[in-house]
C-alpha positions, 0 to 999 in steps of 0.5 A: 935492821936489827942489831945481834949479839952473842948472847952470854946468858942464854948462849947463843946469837939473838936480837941485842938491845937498843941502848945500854942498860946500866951506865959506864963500863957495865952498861958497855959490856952488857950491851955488847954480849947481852941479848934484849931477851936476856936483859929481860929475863934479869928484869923479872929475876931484879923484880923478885929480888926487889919484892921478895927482900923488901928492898929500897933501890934508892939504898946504896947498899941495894944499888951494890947488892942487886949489881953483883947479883946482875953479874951473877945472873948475866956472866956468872953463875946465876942469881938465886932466888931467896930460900922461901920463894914459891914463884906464882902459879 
């Protein structure tokens, strides 16, 4: 059976994730109100955030900086794209 969840990002019941994403509290709480499709939906919106400023994962200060943009776009006011971004036709 699948598991649902009242989702925080998209706003409404849907099918939630299998596992927790993140570890620690974090991951708990994303586990709990975050949908499989929202978690993805912050997967393509990571991607960019990724690709468009060059950042290296590995970097501690991406690791913070893509944790607080994660809370903005999941629980938050939303993460926005960087000023110069034209998404692929």
């Amino acid at each position: 059976m699948t598991r649902m969840v009242n989702c925080v990002k998209l706003g409404k019941e849907a099918e939630g994730l299998k596992l927790p994403p993140y570890p620690g509290e974090m991951g708990k709480k994303i586990f709990e109100t975050v949908s499989q499709e929202g978690w993805n939906m912050w997967v393509k919106q990571q991607t960019m955030l990724i690709n468009e400023y060059r950042l290296s994962p590995v970097d501690p200060k991406t690791r913070q900086t893509l944790r607080e943009e994660m809370t903005k776009f999941l629980f938050g006011e939303g993460s926005t794209p960087p000023a110069d971004f034209v998404p692929p036709q």
